[in-house]
C-alpha positions, 0 to 999 in steps of 0.5 A: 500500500504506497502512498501513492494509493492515497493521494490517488484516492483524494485526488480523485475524491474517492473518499467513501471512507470520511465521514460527513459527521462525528461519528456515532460511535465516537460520541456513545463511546469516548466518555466511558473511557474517562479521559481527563480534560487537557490531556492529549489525544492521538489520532493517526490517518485523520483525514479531515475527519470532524472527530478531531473538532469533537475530541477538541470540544472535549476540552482535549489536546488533539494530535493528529497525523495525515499523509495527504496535505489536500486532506489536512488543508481541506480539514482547516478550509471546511472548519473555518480555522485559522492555522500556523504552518511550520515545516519539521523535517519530512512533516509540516505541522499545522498548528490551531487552538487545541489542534495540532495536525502533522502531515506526512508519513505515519511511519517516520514520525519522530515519536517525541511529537507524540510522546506525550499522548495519553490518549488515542482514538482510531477510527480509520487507520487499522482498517486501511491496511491490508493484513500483511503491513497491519502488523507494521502499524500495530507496533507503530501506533504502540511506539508512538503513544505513551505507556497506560495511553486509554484509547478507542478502535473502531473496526470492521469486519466481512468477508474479505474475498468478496470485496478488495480494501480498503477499508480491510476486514479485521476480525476479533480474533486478528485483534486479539492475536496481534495487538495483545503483545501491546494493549490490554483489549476489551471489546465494548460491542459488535453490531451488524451494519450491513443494512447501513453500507450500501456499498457492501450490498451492492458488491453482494457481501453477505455480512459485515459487522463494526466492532468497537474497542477500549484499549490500553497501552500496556507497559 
């Protein structure tokens, strides 16, 4: 998965993947983790997801990372928010009240950028990656937050046969067999959002199911 792939994908406006809202699972889910207000939450393959402003409304300090510079300018346009603009290295960071969004590569973002996350929420960077570099991001997501950090994964799964990625099918026993060296894991809930995902039916996939996680940073 190059990052060609992905600037193709916002290039062409193929982006079935943002959400035009916060999302649902973000709102029920985030307050029984108890994250304290000013702490600072990690978020990596933001996009120009609206879950960034919600975070920051939570009285958050939103730290978050994207490959894609049309996506991050794009987040700062459509939310009518002033940004400082500094380049640090290979990443430019855009800098607003209570967020702070790196765009570049997730994969050599220097971990003191982040080292002082307590907090992460992934919605959308999990299910990006096909199984055989998901393992990759795993140790990344792990290196980048700090030890006892209390997050939220939101994944899905399906067949993986009757539809190309991404998003990628990740089953329970995927999270539990490859992310349990790292985090201590407790899935909140699993649900069947087949009926909600045109796309799916319309490719004949026969189920598909979200599944929603807390997970703590072991260490």
């Amino acid at each position: 998965m190059q990052p060609s792939f992905w600037h193709e994908k916002w290039a062409s406006k193929q982006i079935g993947f943002h959400l035009g809202e916060v999302n649902p699972l973000l709102i029920e889910h985030w307050p029984q983790l108890n994250v304290a207000s000013g702490a600072s939450v990690f978020v990596p393959m933001c996009g120009k997801s609206l879950d960034l402003c919600y975070l920051a409304e939570q009285g958050l300090e939103v730290v978050a990372c994207e490959l894609n510079q049309a996506a991050v300018e794009q987040f700062f346009t459509d939310n009518e928010l002033s940004v400082e603009v500094q380049t640090l290295g290979e990443h430019t960071r855009y800098c607003t009240e209570q967020i702070t969004l790196y765009q570049g590569d997730l994969f050599t973002l220097p971990t003191h950028l982040t080292a002082h996350c307590t907090a992460f929420y992934d919605r959308a960077a999990l299910i990006a990656w096909p199984e055989a570099m998901r393992q990759q991001y795993v140790k990344q997501l792990a290196k980048l937050i700090a030890p006892q950090s209390i997050g939220l994964l939101i994944t899905l799964d399906y067949p993986q046969a009757a539809l190309n990625g991404p998003p990628f099918a990740v089953s329970d026993d995927w999270v539990m067999a490859n992310m349990s060296e790292y985090f201590e894991i407790e899935r909140l809930r699993c649900d069947d959002v087949l009926a909600q995902n045109p796309r799916f039916i319309s490719k004949q996939v026969p189920w598909l199911t979200e599944s929603v996680y807390r997970l703590v940073r072991k260490g």
